[in-house]
DOVO-138738 format. One record per residue (C-alpha): x, y negated, z; residue number from 1. Coordinates in nm, 2 decimals, decimal comma. Layout:
BEGIN
[[X; Y; Z]; NUM]
...
This chain:
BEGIN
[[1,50; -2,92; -1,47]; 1]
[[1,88; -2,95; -1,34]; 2]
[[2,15; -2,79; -1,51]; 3]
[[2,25; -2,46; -1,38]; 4]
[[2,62; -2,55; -1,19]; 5]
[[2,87; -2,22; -1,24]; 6]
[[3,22; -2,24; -1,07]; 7]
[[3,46; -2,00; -1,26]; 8]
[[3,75; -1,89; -1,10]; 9]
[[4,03; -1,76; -1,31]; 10]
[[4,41; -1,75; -1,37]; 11]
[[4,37; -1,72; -1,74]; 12]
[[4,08; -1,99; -1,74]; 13]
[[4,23; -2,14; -2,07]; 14]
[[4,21; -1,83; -2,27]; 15]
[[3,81; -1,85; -2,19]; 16]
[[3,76; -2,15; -2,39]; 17]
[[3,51; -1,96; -2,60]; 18]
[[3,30; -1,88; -2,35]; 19]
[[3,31; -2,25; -2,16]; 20]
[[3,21; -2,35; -2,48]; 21]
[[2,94; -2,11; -2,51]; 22]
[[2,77; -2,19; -2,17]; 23]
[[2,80; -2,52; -2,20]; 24]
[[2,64; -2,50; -2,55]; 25]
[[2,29; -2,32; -2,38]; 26]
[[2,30; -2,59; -2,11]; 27]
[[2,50; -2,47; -1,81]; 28]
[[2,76; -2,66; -1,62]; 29]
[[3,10; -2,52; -1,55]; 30]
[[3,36; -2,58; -1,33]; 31]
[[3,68; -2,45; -1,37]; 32]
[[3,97; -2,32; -1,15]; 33]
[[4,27; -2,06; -1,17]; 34]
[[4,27; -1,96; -0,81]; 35]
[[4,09; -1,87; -0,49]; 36]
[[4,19; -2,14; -0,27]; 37]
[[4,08; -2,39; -0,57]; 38]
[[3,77; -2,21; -0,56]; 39]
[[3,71; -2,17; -0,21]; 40]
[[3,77; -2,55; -0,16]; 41]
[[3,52; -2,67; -0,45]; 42]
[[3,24; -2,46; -0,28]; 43]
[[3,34; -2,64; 0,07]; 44]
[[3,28; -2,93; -0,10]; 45]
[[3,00; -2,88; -0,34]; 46]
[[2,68; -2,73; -0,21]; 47]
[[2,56; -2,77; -0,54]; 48]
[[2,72; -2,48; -0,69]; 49]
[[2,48; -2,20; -0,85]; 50]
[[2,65; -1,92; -0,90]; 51]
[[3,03; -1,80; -0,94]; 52]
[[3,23; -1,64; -1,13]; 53]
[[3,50; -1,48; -1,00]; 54]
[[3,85; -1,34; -1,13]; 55]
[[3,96; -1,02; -0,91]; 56]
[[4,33; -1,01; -1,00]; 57]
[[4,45; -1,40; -0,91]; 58]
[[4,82; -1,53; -0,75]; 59]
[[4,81; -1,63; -0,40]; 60]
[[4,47; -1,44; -0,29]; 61]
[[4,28; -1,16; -0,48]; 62]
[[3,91; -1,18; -0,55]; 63]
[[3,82; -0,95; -0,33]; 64]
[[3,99; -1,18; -0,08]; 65]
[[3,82; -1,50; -0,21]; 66]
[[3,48; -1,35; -0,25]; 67]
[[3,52; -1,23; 0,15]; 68]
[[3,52; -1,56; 0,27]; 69]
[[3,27; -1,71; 0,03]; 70]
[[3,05; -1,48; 0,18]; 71]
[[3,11; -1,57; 0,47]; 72]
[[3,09; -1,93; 0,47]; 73]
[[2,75; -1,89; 0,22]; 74]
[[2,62; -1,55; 0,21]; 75]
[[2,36; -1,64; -0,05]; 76]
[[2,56; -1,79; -0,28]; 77]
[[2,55; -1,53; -0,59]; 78]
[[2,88; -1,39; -0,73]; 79]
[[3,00; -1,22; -1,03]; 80]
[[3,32; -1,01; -0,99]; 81]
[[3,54; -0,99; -1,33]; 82]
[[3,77; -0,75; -1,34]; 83]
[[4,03; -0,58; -1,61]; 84]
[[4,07; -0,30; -1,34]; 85]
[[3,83; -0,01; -1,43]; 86]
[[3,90; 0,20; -1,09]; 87]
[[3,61; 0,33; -0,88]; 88]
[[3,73; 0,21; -0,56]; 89]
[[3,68; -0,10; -0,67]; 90]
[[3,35; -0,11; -0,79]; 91]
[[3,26; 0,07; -0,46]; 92]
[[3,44; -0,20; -0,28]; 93]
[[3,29; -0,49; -0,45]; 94]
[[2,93; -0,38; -0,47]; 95]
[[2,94; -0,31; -0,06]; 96]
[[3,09; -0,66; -0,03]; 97]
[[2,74; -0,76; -0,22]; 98]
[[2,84; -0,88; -0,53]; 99]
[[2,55; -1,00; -0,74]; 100]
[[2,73; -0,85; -1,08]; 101]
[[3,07; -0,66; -1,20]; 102]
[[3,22; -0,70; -1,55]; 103]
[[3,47; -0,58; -1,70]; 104]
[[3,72; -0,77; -1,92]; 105]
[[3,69; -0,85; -2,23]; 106]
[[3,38; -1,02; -2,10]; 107]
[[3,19; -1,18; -2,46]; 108]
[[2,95; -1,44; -2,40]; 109]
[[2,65; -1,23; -2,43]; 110]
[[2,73; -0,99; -2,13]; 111]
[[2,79; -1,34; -1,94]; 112]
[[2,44; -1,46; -2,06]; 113]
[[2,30; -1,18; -1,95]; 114]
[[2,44; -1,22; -1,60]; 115]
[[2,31; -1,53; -1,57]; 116]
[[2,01; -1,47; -1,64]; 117]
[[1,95; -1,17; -1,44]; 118]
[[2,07; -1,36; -1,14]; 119]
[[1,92; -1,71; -1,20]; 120]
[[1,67; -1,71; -1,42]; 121]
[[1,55; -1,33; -1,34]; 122]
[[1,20; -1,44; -1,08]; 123]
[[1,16; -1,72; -1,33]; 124]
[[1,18; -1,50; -1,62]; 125]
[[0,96; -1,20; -1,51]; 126]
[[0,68; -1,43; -1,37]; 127]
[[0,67; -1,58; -1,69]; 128]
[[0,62; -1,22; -1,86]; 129]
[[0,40; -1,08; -1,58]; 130]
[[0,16; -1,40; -1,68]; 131]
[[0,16; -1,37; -2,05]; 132]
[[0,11; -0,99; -1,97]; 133]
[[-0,16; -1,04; -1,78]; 134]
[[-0,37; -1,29; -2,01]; 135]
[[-0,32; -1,04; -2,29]; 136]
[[-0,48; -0,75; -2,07]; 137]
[[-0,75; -0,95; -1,87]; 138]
[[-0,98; -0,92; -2,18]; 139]
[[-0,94; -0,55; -2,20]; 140]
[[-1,02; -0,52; -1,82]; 141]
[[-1,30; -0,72; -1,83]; 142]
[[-1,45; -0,53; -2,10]; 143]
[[-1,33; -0,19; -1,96]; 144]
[[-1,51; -0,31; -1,65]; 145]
[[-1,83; -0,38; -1,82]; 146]
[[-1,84; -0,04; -2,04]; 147]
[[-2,03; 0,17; -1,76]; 148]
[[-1,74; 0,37; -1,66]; 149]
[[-1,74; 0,73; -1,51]; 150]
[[-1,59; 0,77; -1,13]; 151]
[[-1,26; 0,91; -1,33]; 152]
[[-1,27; 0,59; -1,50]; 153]
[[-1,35; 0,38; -1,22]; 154]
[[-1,05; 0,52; -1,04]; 155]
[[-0,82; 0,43; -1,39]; 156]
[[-0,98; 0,07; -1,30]; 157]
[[-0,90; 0,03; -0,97]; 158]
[[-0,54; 0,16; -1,02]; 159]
[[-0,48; -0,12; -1,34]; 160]
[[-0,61; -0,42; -1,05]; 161]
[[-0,40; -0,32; -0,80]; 162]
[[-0,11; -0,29; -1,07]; 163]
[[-0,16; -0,61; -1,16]; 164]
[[-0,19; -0,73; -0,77]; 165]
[[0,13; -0,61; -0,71]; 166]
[[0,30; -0,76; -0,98]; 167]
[[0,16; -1,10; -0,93]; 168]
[[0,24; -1,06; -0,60]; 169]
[[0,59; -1,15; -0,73]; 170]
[[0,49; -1,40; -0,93]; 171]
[[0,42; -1,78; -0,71]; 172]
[[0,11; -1,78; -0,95]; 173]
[[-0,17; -1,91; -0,80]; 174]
[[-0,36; -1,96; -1,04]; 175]
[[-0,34; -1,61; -1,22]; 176]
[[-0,39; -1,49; -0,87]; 177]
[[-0,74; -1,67; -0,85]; 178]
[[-0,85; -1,52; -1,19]; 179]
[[-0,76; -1,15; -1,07]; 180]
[[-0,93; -1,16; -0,77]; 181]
[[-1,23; -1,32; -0,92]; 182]
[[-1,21; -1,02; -1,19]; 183]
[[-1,13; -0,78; -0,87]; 184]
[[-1,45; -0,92; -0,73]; 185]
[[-1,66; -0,84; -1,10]; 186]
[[-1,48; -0,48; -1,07]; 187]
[[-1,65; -0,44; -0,74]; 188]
[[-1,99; -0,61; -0,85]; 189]
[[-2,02; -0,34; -1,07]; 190]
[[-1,86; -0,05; -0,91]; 191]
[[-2,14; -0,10; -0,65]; 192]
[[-2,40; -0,06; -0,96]; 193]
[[-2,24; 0,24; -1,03]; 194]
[[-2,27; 0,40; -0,69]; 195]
[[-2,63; 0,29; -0,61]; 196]
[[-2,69; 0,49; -0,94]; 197]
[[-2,50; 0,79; -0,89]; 198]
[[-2,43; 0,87; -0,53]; 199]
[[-2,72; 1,03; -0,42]; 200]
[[-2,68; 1,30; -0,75]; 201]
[[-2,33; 1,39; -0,59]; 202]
[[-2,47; 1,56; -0,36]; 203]
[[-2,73; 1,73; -0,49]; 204]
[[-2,52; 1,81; -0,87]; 205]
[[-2,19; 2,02; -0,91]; 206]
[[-2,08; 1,71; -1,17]; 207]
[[-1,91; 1,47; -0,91]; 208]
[[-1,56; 1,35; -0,79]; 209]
[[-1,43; 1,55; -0,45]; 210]
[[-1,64; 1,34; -0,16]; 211]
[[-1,43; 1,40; 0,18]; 212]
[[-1,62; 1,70; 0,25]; 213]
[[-1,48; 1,89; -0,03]; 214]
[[-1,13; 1,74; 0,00]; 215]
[[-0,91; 2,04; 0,17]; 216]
[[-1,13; 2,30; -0,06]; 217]
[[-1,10; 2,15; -0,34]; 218]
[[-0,73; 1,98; -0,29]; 219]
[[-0,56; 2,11; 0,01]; 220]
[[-0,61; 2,46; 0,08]; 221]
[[-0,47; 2,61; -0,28]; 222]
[[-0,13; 2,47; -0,11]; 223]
[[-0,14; 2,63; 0,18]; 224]
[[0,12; 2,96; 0,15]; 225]
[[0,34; 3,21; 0,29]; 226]
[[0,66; 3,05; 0,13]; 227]
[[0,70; 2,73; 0,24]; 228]
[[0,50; 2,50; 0,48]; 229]
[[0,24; 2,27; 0,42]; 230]
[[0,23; 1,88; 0,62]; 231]
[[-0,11; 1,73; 0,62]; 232]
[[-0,03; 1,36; 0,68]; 233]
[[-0,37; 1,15; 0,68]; 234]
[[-0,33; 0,78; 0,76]; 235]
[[-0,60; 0,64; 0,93]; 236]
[[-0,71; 0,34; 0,68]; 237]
[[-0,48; 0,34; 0,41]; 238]
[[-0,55; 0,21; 0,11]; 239]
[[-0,46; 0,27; -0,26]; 240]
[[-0,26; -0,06; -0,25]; 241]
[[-0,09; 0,05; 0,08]; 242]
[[0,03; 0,36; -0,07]; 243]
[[0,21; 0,19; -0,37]; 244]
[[0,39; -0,05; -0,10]; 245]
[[0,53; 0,24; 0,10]; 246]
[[0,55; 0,42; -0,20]; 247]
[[0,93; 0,31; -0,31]; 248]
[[1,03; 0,36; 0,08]; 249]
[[0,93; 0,74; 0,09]; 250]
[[1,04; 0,81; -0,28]; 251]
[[1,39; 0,75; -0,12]; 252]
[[1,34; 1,07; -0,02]; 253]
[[1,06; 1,28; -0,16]; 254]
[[0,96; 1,32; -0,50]; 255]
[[0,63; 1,28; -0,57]; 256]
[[0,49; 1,52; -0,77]; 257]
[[0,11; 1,45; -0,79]; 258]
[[-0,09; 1,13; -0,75]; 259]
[[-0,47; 1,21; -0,72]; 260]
[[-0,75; 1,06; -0,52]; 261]
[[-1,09; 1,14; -0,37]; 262]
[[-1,42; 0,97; -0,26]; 263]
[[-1,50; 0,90; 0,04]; 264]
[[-1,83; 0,94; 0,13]; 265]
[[-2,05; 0,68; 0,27]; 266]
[[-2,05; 0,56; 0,59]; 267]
[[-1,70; 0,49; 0,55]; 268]
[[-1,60; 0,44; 0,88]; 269]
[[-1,35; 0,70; 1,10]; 270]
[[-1,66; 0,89; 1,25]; 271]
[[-1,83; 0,99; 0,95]; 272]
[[-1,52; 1,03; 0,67]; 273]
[[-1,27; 1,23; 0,87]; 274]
[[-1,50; 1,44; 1,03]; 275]
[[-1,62; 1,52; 0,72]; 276]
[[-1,26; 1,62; 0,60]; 277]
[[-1,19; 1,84; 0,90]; 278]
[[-1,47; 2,02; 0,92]; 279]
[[-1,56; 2,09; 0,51]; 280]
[[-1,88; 1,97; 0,61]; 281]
[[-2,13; 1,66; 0,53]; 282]
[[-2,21; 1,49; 0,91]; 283]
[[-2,59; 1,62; 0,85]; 284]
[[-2,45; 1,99; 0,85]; 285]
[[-2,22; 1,92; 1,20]; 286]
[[-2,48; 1,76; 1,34]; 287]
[[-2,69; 2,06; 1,27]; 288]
[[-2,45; 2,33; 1,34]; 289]
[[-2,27; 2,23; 1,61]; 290]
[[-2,49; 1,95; 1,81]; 291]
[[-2,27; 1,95; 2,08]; 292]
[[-1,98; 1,83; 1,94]; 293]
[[-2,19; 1,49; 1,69]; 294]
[[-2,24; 1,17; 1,88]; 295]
[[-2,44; 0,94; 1,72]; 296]
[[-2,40; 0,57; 1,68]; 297]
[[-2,61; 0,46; 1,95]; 298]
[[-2,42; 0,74; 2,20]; 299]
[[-2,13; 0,66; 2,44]; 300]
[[-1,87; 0,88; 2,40]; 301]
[[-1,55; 0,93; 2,15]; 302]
[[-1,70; 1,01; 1,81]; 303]
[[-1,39; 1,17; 1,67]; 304]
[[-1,28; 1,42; 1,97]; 305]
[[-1,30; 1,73; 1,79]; 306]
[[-1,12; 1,73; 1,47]; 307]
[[-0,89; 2,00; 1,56]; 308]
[[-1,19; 2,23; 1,64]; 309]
[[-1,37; 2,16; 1,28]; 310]
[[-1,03; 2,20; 1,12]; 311]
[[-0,97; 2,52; 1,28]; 312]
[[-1,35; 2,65; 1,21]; 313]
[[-1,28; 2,54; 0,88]; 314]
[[-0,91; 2,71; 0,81]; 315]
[[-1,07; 3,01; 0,96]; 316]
[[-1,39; 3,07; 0,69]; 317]
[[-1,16; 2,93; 0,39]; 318]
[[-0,83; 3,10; 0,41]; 319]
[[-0,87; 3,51; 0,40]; 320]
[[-0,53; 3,53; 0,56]; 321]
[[-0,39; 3,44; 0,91]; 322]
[[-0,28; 3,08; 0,86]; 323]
[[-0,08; 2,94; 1,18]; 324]
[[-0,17; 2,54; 1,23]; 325]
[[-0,08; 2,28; 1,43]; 326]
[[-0,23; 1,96; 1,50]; 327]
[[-0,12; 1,62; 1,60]; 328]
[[-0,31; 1,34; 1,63]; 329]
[[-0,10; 1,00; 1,72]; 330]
[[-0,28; 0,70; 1,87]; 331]
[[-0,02; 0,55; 2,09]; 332]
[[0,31; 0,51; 2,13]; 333]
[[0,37; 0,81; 2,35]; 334]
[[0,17; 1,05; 2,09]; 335]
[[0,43; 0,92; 1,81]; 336]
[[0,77; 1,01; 2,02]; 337]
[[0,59; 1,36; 2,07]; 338]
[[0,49; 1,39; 1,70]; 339]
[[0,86; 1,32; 1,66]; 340]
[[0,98; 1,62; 1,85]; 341]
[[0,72; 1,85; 1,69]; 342]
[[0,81; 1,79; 1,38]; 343]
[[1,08; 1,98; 1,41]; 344]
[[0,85; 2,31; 1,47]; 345]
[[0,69; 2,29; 1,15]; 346]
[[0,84; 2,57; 0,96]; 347]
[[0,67; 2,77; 1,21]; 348]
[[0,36; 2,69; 1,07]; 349]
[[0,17; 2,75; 0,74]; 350]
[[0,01; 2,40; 0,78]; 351]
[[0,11; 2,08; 1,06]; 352]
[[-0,19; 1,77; 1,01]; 353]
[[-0,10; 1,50; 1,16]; 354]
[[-0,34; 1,20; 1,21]; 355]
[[-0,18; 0,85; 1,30]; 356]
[[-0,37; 0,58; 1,37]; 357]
[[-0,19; 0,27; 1,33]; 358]
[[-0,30; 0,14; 1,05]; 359]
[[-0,64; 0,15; 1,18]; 360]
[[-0,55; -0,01; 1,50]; 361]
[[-0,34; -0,33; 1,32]; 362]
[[-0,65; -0,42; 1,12]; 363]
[[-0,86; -0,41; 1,46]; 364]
[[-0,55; -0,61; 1,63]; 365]
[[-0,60; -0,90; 1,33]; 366]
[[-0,95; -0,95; 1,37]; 367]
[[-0,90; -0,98; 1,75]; 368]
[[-0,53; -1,16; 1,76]; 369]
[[-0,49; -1,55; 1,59]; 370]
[[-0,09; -1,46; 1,56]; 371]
[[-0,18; -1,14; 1,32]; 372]
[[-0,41; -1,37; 1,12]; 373]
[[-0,11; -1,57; 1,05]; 374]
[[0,14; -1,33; 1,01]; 375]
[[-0,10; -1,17; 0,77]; 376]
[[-0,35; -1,43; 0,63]; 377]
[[-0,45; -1,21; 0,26]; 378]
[[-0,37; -0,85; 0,13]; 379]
[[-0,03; -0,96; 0,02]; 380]
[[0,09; -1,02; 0,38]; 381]
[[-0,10; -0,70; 0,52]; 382]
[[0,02; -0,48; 0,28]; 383]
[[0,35; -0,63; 0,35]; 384]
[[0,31; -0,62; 0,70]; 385]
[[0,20; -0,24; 0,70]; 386]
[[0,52; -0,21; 0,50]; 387]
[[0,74; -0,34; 0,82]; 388]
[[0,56; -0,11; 1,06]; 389]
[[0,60; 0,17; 0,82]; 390]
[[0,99; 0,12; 0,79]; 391]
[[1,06; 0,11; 1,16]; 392]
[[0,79; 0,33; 1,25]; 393]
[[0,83; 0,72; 1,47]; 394]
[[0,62; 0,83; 1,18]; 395]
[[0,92; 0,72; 0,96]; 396]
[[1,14; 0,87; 1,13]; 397]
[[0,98; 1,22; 1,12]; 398]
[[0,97; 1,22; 0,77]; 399]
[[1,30; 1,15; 0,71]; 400]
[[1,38; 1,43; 0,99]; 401]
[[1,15; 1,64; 0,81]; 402]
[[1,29; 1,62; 0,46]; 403]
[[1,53; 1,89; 0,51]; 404]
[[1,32; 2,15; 0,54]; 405]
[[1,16; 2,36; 0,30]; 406]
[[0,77; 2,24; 0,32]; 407]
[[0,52; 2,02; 0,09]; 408]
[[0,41; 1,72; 0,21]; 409]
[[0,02; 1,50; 0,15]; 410]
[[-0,04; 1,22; 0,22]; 411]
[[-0,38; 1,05; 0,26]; 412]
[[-0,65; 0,89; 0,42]; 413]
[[-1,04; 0,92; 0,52]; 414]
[[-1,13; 0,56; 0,41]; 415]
[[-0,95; 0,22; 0,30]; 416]
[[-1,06; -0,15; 0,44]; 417]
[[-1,27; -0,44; 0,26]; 418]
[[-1,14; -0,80; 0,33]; 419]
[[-1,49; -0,94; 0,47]; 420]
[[-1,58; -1,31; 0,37]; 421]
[[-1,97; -1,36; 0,30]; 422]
[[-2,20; -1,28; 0,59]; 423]
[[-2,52; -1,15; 0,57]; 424]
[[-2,80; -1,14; 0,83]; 425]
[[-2,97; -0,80; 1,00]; 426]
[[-3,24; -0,78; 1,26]; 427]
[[-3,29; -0,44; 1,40]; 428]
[[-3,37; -0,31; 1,74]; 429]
[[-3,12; -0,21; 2,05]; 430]
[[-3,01; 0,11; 1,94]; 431]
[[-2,89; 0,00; 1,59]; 432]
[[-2,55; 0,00; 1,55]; 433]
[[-2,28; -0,29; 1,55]; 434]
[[-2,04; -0,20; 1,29]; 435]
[[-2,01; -0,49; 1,07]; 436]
[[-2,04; -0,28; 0,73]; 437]
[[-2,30; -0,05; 0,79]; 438]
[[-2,62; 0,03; 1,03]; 439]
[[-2,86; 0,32; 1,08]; 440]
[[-3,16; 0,21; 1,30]; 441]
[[-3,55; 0,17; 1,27]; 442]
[[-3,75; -0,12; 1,15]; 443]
[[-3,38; -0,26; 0,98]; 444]
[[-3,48; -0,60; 0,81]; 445]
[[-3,20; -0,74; 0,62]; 446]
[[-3,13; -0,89; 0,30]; 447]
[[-3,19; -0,65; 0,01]; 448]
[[-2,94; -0,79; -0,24]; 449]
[[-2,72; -0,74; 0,02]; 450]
[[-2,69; -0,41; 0,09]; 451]
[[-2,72; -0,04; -0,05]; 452]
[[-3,00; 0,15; 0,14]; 453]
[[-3,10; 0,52; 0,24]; 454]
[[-3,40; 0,62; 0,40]; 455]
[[-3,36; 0,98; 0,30]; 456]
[[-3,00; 1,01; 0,53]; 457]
[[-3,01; 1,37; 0,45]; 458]
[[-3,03; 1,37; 0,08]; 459]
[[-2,69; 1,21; 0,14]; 460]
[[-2,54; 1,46; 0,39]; 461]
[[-2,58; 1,18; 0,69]; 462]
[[-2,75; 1,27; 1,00]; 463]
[[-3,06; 1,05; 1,14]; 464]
[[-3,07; 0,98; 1,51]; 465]
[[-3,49; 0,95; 1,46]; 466]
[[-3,73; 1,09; 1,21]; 467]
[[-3,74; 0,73; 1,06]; 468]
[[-3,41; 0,60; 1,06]; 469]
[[-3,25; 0,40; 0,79]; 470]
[[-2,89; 0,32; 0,63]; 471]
[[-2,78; 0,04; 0,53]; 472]
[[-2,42; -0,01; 0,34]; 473]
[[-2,25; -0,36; 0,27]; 474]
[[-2,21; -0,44; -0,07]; 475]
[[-1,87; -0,57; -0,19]; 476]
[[-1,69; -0,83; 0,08]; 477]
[[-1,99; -0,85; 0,29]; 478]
[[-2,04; -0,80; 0,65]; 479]
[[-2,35; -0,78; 0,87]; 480]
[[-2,43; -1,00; 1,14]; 481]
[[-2,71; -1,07; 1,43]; 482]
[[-2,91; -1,39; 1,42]; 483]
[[-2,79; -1,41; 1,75]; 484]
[[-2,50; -1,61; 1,83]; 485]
[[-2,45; -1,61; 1,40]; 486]
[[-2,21; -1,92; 1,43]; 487]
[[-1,95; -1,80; 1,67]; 488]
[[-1,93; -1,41; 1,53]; 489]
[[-1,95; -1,55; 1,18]; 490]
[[-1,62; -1,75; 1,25]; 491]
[[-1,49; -1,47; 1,41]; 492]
[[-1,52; -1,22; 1,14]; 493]
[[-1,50; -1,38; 0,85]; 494]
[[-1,15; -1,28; 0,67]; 495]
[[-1,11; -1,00; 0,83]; 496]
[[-1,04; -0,62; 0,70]; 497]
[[-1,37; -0,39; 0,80]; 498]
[[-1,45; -0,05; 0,68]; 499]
[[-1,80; 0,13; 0,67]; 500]
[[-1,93; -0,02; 0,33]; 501]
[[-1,91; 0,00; -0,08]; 502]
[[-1,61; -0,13; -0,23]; 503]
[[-1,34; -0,01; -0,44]; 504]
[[-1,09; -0,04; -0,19]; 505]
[[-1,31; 0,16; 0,10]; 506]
[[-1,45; 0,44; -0,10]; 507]
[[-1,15; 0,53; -0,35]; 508]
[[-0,87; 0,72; -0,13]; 509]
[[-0,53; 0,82; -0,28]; 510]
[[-0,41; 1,19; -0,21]; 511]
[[-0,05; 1,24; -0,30]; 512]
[[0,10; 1,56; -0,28]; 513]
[[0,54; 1,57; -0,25]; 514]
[[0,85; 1,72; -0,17]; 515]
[[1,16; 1,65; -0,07]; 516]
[[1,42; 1,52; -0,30]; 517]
């Protein structure tokens, strides 16, 4: 590895002998001058430099002065101001000219050490931590994942993998990478254990997690007040990891006060999770109380046109008070510059939801568009990619137009997305469905290691289209395909984000409730 090259700029250079002496003891290579035009000329010529440190009260031109037009000439290049001037003004001026560091005279080596390192060596340096980290806690998690944990623990689970996703995210470790997604993949094996187990007892017991059905009784409506408004935000597909991405850009300005989560229930696709939210009811009870408003699979016809009516039916047998709501539902560009003006209504309201679909719509653009494969080829590019939108989204915007009124905001989802890459094969007749991580039809064949199955839908709060209709849910990263045309669809799908099946990241929703700052 090359020596680390450091231009220091300085009238008194000679009085920092012990310092030169120091850095060049621990390896580093210093350059010396007592001026700016010195040091403006070595950079010109040497593109080799590293780093600078720079002297803010020099003859002929300041620091501030020199450190102008080294940034313009090499914007990159990282510079230390170092200044015997404690004034305010100065700090302010030198931080907004991007300076990499300010110290203050008497510098000793250590603080200059310290610098360094948290300019050069700082990636290096907490890679190298976040992997030695990581091998110290990959035994825990792979025993925590193998000790039959509760959905409260499952949720502790998930929450540690994507923590670790995240901060090897940072990390150029490929290889660590590999070994958390193979132990991601384990997590899932036996999360999918756990839910064939359980799931059909959570409906039928009072001793499981909030499903989607129970979400705004059991999470939402104890908000819901005459002193200050309440904003519903749910984002269509959104998951855990998602959150923590946009997380830092909203905590700029909302506090968050609560981070809890929910299940969704199975299917989790759009139709069945969300209508399930609005309403307060499982998709077996719409479909029995109100058959005019349930498509089924096999229908044409919008299958999500009438959230605002369940929500309304819902606010109406739940809250023993009038409770003014509005509702906006954004799937377009022309919905979001409206949801932007509305925004600004919602003190007049005791609760504003507001469902935006984008999310939704860019993982249906990548499985369709080659140019969003590339821009976003695995979860660390989608999650960064949902962090762009976000940040120069209407949806954006509103918030921050919203944060300075008095209101509480939640945000959340009705299901996340599973990154689909081993294909399984399904035969079934021309009414069952084509989603590619669940079906309901008759006479299903498929492969039973495959796939979770219900052939009760009712005893899980789904509807059946006929008295002998099945479910079937993908397990894990599988999706379901036709033997017809396998080759071509199988290409076509395979890494690509789908919804409708059993996986950690589908069925285990954050709910975060906040406030402005």
């Amino acid at each position: 590895m090359s020596k680390i090259r450091i231009l220091w700029a300085d009238d008194e250079i000679d009085l920092l002998k012990p310092q030169l002496f120091f850095l060049e003891k621990k390896g580093y290579d210093v350059t010396t001058v007592s001026n700016g035009y010195d040091a403006l000329d070595v950079i010109q010529a040497d593109n080799t430099i590293d780093v600078v440190f720079l002297d803010e009260s020099m003859p002929g031109i300041t620091g501030l002065e020199t450190l102008e037009k080294i940034k313009e000439s090499q914007p990159l290049l990282p510079v230390v101001m170092i200044t015997k001037n404690e004034a305010e003004n100065l700090m302010d001026t030198a931080i907004g000219s991007e300076i990499d560091d300010f110290l203050i005279k008497p510098v000793n080596p250590n603080q200059i050490l310290l610098s360094l390192k948290k300019i050069v060596d700082n990636k290096r340096l907490v890679s190298e931590k976040t992997a030695m980290d990581y091998q110290q806690e990959f035994r825990q998690l792979s025993m925590d994942i193998n000790s039959s944990p509760n959905y409260e623990e499952w949720v502790e689970l998930y929450k540690r993998i994507i923590a670790w996703e995240l901060k090897l995210d940072t990390s150029d470790n490929d290889s660590l990478f590999e070994i958390l997604n193979v132990q991601k993949k384990e997590a899932n094996k036996e999360f999918v254990r756990y839910i064939d187990k359980v799931y059909h007892d959570w409906f039928n017991e009072e001793n499981g997690p909030t499903l989607s059905h129970k979400l705004f009784k059991d999470k939402v409506l104890t908000h819901i007040n005459d002193e200050q408004p309440t904003v519903f935000l749910l984002l269509d597909n959104l998951r855990y990891d998602q959150w923590k991405i946009l997380e830092p850009v909203i905590a700029e300005l909302y506090k968050v006060d609560t981070e809890d989560y929910f299940y969704s229930i199975l299917p989790t696709s759009t139709q069945y999770s969300r209508n399930a939210i609005f309403s307060g009811m499982t998709p077996d009870e719409i479909a029995r109380r109100h058959p005019d408003k349930w498509v089924y699979d096999h229908e044409k016809g919008g299958k999500n046109l009438h959230e605002q009516f369940f929500l309304e039916q819902q606010i109406n047998r739940s809250v023993q008070r009038e409770c003014k709501t509005q509702y906006i539902k954004v799937t377009h560009t022309n919905s979001a510059k409206e949801m932007v003006e509305k925004i600004n209504n919602i003190n007049q309201y005791d609760l504003t939801v507001i469902v935006y679909n984008f999310i939704d719509m860019l993982s249906h653009a990548r499985t369709e568009m080659d140019v969003l494969k590339e821009l976003a080829p695995d979860e660390k590019a989608y999650r960064s990619l949902t962090k762009s939108w976000f940040q120069n989204s209407p949806l954006w915007t509103a918030l921050q137009r919203m944060v300075e009124k008095n209101h509480k905001l939640i945000i959340t989802t009705d299901h996340g997305t599973m990154r689909v890459n081993q294909p399984s094969k399904v035969i079934g007749d021309k009414e069952t469905t084509t989603n590619l991580r669940y079906k309901v039809g008759k006479n299903l064949r498929y492969q039973k290691n495959d796939v979770a199955v219900s052939k009760e839908p009712n005893q899980i709060g789904l509807p059946s289209p006929n008295i002998s209709s099945t479910f079937i849910f993908a397990k894990e990263d599988r999706y379901f395909l036709y033997p017809n045309n396998y080759n071509y669809y199988l290409n076509m799908y395979a890494d690509t984000f789908q919804h409708g099946g059993l996986s950690l990241e589908e069925m285990i929703c954050p709910f975060i409730l906040l406030s402005p700052k």
